[in-house]
Backbone as a printed PyTorch tensor [residue, N CA C, xyz], in Angstrom:
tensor([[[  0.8310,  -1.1650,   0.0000],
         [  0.0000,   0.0000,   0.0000],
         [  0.8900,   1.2490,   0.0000]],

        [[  0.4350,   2.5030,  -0.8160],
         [  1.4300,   3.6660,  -0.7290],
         [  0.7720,   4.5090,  -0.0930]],

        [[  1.7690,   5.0930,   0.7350],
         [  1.3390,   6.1140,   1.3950],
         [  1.5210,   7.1100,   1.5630]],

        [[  0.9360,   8.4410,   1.6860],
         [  1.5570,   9.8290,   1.4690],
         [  1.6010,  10.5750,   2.5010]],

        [[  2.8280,  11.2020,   3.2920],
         [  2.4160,  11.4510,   4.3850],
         [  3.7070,  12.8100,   4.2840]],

        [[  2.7610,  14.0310,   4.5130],
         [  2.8970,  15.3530,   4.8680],
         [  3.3250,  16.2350,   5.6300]],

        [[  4.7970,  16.5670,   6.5450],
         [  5.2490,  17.2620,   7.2640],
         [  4.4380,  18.6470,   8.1990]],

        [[  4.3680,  18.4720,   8.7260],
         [  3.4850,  19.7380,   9.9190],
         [  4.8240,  20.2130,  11.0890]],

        [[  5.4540,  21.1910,  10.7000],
         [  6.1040,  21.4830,  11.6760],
         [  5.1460,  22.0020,  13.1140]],

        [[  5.5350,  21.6970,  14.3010],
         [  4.5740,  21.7400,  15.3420],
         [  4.9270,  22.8010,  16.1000]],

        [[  5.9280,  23.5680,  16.0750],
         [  6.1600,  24.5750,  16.0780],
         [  7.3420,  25.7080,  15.2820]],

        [[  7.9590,  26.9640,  15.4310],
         [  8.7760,  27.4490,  14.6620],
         [ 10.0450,  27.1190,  15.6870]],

        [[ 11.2600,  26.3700,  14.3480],
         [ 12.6220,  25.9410,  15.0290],
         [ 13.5370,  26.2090,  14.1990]],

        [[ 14.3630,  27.0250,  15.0080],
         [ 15.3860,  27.4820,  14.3300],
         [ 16.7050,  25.8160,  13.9110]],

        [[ 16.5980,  25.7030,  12.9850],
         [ 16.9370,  24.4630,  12.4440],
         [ 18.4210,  24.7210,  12.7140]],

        [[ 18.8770,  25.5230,  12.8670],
         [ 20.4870,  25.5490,  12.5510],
         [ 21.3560,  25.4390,  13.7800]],

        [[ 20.3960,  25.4740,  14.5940],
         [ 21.2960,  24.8380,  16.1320],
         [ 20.9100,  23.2060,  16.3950]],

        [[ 20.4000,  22.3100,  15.2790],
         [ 20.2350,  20.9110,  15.3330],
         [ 20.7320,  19.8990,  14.9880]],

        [[ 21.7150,  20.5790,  14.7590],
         [ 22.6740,  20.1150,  13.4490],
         [ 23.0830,  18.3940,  13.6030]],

        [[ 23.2040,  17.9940,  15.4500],
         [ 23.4130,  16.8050,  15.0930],
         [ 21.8340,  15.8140,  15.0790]],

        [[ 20.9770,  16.4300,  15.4570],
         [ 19.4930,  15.8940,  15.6150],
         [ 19.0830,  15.8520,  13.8310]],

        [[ 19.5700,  16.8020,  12.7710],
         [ 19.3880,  16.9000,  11.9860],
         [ 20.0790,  15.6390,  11.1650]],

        [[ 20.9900,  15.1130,  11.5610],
         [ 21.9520,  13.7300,  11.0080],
         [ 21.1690,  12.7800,  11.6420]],

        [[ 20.7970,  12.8920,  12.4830],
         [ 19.9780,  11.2180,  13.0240],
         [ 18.8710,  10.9580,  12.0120]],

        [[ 18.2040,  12.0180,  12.0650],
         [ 17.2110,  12.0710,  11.4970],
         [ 17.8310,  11.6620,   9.7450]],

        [[ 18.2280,  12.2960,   9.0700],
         [ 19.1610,  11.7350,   7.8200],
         [ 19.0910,  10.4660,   8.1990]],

        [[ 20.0970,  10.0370,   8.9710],
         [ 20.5610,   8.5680,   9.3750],
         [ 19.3260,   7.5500,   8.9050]],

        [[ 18.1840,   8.0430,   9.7830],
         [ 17.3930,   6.9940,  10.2990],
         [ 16.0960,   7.2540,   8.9060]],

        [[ 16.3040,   8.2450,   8.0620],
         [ 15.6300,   8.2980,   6.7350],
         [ 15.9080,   7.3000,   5.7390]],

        [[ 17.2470,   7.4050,   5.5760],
         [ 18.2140,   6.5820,   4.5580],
         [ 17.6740,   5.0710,   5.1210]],

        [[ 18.1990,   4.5110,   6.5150],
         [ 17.8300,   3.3440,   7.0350],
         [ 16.4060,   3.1370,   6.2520]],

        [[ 15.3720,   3.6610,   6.4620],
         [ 13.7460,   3.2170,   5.7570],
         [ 14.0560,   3.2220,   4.6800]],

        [[ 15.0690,   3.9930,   3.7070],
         [ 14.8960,   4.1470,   2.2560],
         [ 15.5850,   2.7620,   1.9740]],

        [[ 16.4000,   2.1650,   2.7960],
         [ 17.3810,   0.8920,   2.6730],
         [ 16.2610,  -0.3040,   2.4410]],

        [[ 15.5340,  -0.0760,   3.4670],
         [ 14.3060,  -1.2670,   3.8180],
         [ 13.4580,  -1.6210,   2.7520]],

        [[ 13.2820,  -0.6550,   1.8770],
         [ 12.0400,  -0.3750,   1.0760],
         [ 10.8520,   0.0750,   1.3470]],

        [[ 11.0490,   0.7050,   2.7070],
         [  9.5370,   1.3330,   3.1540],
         [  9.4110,   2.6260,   2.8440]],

        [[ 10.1510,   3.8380,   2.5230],
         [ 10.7290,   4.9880,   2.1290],
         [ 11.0130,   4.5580,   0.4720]],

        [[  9.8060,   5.1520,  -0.3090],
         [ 10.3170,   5.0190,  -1.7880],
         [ 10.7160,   6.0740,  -2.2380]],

        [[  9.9190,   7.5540,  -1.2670],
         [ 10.3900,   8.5480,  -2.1610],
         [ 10.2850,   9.6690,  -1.0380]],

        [[ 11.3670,  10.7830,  -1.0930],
         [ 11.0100,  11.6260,  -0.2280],
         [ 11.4390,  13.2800,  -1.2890]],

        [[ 10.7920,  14.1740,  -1.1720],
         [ 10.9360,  15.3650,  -1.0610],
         [ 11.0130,  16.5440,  -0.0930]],

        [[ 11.4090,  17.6780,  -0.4940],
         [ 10.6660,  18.6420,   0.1660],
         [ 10.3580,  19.8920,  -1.0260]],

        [[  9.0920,  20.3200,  -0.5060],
         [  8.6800,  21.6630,  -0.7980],
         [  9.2950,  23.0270,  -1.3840]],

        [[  8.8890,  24.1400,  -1.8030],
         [  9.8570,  25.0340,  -1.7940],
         [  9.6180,  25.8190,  -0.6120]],

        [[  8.6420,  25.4920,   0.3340],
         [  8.7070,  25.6300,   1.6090],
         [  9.5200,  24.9860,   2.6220]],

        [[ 10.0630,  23.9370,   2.1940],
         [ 10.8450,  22.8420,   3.1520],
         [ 10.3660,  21.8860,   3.4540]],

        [[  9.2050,  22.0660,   3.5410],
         [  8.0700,  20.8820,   4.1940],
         [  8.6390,  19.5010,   3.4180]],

        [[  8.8930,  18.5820,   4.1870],
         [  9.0200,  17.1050,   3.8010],
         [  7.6170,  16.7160,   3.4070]],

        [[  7.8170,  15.5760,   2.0270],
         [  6.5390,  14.7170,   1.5840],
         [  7.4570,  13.4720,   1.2100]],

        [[  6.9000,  12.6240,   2.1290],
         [  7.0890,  11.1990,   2.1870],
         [  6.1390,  10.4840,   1.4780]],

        [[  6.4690,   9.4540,   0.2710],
         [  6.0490,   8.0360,  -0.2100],
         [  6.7210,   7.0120,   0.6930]],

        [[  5.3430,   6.4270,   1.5440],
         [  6.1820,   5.1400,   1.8470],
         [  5.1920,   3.7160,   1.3420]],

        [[  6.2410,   2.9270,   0.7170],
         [  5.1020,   1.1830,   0.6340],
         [  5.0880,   0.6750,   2.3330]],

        [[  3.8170,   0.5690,   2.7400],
         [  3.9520,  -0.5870,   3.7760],
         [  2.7530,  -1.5320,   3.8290]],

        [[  2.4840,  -2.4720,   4.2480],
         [  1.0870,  -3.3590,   4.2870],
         [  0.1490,  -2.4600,   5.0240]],

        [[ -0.0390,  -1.4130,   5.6200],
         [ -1.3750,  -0.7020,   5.7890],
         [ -0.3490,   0.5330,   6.4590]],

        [[ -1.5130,   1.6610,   6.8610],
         [ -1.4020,   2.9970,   7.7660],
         [ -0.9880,   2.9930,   8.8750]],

        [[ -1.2460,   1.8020,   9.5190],
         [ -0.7770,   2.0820,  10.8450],
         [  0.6430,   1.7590,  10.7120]],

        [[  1.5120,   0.8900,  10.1430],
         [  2.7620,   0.2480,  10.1640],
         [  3.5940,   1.9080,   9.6820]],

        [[  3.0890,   2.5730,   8.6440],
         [  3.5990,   3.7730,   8.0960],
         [  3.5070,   4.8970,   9.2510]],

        [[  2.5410,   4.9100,  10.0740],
         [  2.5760,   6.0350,  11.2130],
         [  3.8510,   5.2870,  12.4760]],

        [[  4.1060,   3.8810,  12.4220],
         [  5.0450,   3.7740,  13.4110],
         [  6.0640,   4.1250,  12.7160]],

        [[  6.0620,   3.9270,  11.3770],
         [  7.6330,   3.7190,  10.7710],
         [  7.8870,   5.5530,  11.0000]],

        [[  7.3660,   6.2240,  10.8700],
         [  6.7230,   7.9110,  10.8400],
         [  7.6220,   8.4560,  12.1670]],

        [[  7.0840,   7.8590,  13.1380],
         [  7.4780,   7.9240,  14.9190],
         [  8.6840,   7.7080,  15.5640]],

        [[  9.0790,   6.6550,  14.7610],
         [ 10.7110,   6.7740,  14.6220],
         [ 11.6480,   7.3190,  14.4680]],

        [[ 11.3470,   8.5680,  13.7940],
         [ 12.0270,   9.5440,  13.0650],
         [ 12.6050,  10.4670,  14.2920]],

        [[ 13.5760,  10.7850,  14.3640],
         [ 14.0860,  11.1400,  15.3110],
         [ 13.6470,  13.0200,  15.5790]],

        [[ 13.3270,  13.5420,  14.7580],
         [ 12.4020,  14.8400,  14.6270],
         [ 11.0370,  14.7240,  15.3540]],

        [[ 10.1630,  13.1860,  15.0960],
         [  9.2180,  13.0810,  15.1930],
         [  9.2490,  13.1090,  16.7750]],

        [[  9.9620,  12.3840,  17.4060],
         [ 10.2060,  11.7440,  18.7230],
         [ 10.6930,  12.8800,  19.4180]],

        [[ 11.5010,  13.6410,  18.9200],
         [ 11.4060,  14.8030,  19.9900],
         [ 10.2350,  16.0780,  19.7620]],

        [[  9.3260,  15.9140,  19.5140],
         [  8.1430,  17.0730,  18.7500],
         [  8.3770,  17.8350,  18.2580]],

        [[  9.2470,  17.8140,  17.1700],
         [  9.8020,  18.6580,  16.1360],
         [  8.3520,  19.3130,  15.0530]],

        [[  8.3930,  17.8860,  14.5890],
         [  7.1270,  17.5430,  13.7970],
         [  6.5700,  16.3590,  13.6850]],

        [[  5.1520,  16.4300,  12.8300],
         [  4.3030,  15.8180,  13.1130],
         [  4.1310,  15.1390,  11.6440]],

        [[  2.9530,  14.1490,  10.9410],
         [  3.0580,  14.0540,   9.8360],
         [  1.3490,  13.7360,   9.7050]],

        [[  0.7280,  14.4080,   8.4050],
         [ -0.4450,  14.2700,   7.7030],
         [ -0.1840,  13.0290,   6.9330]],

        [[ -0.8550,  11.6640,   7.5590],
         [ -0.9900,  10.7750,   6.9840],
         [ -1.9650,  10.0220,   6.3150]],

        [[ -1.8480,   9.7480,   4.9540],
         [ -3.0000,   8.9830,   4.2710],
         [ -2.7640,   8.0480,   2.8330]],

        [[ -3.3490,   7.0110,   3.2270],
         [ -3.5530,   5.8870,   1.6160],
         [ -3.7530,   6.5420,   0.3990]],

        [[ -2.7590,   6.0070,  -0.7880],
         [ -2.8590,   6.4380,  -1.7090],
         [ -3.8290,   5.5910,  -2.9700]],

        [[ -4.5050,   5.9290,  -3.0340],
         [ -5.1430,   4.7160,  -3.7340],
         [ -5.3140,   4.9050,  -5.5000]],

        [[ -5.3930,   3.6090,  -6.4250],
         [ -5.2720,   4.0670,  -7.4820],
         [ -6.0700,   4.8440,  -8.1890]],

        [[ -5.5360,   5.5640,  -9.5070],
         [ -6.6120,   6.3340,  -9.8460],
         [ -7.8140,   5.8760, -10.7680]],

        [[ -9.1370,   5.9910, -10.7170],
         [-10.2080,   4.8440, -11.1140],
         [-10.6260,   5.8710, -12.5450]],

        [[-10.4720,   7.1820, -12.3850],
         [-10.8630,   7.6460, -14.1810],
         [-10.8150,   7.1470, -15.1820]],

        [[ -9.7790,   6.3490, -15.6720],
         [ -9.8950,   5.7140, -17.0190],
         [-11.1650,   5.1180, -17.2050]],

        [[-11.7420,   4.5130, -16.0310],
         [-12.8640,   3.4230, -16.0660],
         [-13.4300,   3.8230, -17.1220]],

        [[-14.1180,   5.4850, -16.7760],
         [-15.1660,   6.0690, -17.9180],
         [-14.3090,   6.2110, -18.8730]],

        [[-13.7290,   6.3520, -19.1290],
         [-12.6630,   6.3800, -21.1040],
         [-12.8730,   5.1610, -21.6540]],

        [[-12.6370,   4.4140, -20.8190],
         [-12.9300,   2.8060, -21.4570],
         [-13.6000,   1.7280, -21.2370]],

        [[-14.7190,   2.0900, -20.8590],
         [-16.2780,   1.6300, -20.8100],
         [-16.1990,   1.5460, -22.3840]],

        [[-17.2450,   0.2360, -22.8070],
         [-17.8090,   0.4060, -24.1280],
         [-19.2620,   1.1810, -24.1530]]])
């Protein structure tokens, strides 16, 4: 199942005094991207992180989420939800 899940900073942090909280967090990104649960990550031209992750349902993706070493100290938070496929063609190719 893919999942899309949305960065919410939970409050304003000056990022540049985190520098080694900011490597764990790296660290422990790369680790999920190793696993195959992390297929794809961005950020914004806001910064905001957007995570693709495959896992067998939502809840396994909100623990894998919690782990995150940002997450765990209440850095931030994440908007999580199933991506499901897209069903439009149906009507194109109906006879």
């Amino acid at each position: 199942m893919k999942i899309l899940a949305i960065e919410k900073e939970i409050e304003s942090v000056n990022w540049d005094v985190f520098e080694n909280l900011l490597k764990d967090e790296a660290s422990r990104i790369f680790e999920l991207y190793l696993s195959d649960s992390l297929r794809e990550i961005y950020f914004t031209e806001n910064k905001t992180a957007v995570l693709i992750l495959e896992t067998t349902d939502i809840r396994t993706a909100k623990i894998l989420l919690d782990s995150l070493p940002l997450v765990k100290s209440g850095m931030i938070k994440f908007d999580v939800m199933e991506l499901r496929p897209y069903t439009g063609y149906e009507r194109i190719l109906k006879s």
